[in-house]
N, C-alpha and C positions, 0 to 999 in steps of 0.2 A: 784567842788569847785568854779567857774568862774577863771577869770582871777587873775594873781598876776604877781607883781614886779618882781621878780627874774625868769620866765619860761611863764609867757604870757599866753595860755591857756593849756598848756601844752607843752612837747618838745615829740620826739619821745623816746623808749627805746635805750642805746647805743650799746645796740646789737640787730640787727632785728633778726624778727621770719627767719628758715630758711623751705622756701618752698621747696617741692619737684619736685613740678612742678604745673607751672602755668594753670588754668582753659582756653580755650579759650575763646575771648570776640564773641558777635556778630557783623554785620558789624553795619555801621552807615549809617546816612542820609537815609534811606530806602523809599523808596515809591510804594504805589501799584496802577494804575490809569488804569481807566476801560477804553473802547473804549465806543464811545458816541452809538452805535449798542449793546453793553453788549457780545459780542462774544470773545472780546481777554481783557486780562489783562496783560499790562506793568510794568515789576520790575524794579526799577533801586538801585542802594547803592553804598557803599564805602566800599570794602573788610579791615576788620582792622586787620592790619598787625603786625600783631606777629611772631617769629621766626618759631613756629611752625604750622603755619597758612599752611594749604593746600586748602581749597575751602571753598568757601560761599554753601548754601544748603539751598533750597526753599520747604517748604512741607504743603501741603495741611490737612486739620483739620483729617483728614483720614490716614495720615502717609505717605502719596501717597508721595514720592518725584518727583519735576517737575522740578527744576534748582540746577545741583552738576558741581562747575566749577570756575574757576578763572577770567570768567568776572565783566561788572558790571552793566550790564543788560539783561533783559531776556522777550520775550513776550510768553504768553501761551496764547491758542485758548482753550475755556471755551468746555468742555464737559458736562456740567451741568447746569441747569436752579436756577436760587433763587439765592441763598444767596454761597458765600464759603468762611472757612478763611484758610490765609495762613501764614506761620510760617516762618522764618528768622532766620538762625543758621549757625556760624562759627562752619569747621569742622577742627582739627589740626590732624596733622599728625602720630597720633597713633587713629586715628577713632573717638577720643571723640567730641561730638558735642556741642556747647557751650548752657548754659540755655536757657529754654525758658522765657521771659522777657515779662510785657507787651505792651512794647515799639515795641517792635519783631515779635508783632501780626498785621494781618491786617485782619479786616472782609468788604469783597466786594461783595455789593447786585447789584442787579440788572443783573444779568447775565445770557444771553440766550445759550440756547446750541446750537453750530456749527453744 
């Protein structure tokens, strides 16, 4: 209805939905930056911290996981030639891992194998 007088664009309901439990988020600020040789590729993020947040999770377009862990960065030494992408996922503490997003994606070319 757009905007009105008495509630603006709306209010919220006076009783929220009740969740069962929350999805995990992915982390943020993500970056994935190749070495100027193409042999190593540097992660770096910001684990988003949820209560049930146990490890950030790195996986390669193959399901390969390459970084499961509570840092917040990671370098991997490229096994592969071409092109590879890699996947970015909060994992919480009953195994679920959080969407994949396309914010969450990184595809890095130019990569020689080590």
């Amino acid at each position: 209805e757009g905007w009105r007088e008495d509630g603006g664009y709306g209010r919220p309901p006076d009783t929220p939905a009740k969740l069962a439990r929350l999805d995990p988020a992915p982390p943020v600020d993500m970056e994935a930056t190749r070495s100027a040789d193409g042999k190593t590729v540097t992660f770096s993020w910001v684990n988003f911290r949820q209560s049930s947040f146990a490890a950030t999770v790195i996986r390669r377009a193959n399901g390969e996981t390459i970084y499961r862990g509570t840092g917040t960065n990671h370098a991997w030494r490229s096994d592969a030639a071409g092109t590879e992408t890699f996947n970015f996922h909060s994992r919480d503490q009953a195994g679920q891992l959080s969407r994949g997003e396309s914010y969450t994606r990184f595809e890095v070319t130019g990569l020689v194998k080590d």
